[in-house]
N, C-alpha and C positions, 0 to 999 in steps of 0.2 A: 387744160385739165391736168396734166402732165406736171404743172409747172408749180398747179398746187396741190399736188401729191408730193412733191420735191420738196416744198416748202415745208409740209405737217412732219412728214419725215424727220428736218432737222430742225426744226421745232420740239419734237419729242425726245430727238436723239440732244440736244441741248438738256431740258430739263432732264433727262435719264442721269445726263451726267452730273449736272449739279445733285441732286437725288445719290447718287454712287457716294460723291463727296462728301454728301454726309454724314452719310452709313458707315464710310471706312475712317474716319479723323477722331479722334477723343474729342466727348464735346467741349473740352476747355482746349483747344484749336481752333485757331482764326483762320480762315485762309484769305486771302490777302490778292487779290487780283491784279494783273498789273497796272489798269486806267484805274482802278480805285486808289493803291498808292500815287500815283502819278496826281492824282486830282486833288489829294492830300499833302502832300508835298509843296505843289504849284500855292493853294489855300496855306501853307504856312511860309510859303514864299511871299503870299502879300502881305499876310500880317505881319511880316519883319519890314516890307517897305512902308507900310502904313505906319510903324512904330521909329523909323529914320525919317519918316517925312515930319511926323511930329517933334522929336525932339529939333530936326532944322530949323525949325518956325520961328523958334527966341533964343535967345542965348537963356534965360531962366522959364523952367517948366511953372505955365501956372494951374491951377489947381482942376478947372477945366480940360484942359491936355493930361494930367495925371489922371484923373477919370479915365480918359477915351483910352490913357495906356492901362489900364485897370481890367478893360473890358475887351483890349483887345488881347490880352498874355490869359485874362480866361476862358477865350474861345479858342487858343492857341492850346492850353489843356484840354479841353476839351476834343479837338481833335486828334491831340498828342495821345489821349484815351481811344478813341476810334480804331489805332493804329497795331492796339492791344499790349496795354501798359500792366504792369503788375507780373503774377505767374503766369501769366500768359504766353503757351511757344503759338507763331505765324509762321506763313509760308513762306517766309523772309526774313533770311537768318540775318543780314545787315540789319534791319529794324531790331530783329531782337537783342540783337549784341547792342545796340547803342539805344534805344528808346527811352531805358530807364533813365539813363546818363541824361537824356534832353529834357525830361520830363523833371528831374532836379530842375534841372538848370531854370525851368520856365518856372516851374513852382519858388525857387531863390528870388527870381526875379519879380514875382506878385509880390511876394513880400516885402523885398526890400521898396518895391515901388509903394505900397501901402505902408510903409517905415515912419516915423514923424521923427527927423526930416525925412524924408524920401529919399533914397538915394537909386541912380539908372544907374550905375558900375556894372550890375550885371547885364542888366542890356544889351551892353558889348561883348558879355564874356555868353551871350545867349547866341547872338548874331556869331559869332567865332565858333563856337558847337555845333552850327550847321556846316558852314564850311569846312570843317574839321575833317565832319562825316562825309561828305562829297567832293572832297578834292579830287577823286580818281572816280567818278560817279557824273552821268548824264543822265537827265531824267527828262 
């Protein structure tokens, strides 16, 4: 009995607090958690591997592969948005100082990939904007 008294407790005192959170924040404030960033992060960590496994596959991208890079740099927006791209301040000033900067960079890179001819130059200069941001950063 004890133990689910304990439990309703910090079940409540949980939601109180998220409840607090968002009573005190302006509502164009993200707050940013730290397993949510982390799981955001890791998710654009695969789609850069997903995007070097493809380009290893031929020495020439054929049109099939350019799709799959198509679809994978607009789920990488996508959660580059997630992350609260725009005027958007978070609870994470390193995202906010650098977001917009990646969020070019992935947007340069749809494009150019979607270009006729196609060109992946930015690709690399995509891959190098992460590491840029995490040289001094563990996640």
């Amino acid at each position: 009995m004890k133990l689910l008294v304990i439990a309703l407790l910090c079940s409540g005192l949980l939601f109180s607090c998220a409840q607090i959170r968002k009573a005190t924040y302006p509502d164009d404030y993200v707050y940013l958690e730290q397993k949510q960033i982390t799981s955001k992060m890791a998710l654009l960590s695969f789609y850069m591997r997903k995007i070097d496994e493809i380009l290893l596959e031929d020495s020439t991208i054929s049109s099939d592969q350019q799709t799959r890079i198509e679809d994978i740099l607009v789920s990488m927006g996508e959660t580059v948005d997630s992350l609260g791209t725009g005027n958007v301040q978070t609870s994470h000033l390193v995202i906010d100082d650098h977001i917009e900067q990646f969020q070019s960079a992935v947007n340069l890179a749809l494009s150019n990939v979607r270009a006729d001819p196609p060109n992946y130059f930015a690709l690399g200069q995509l891959s190098g904007s992460c590491a840029a941001c995490h040289q001094y950063r563990e996640f």
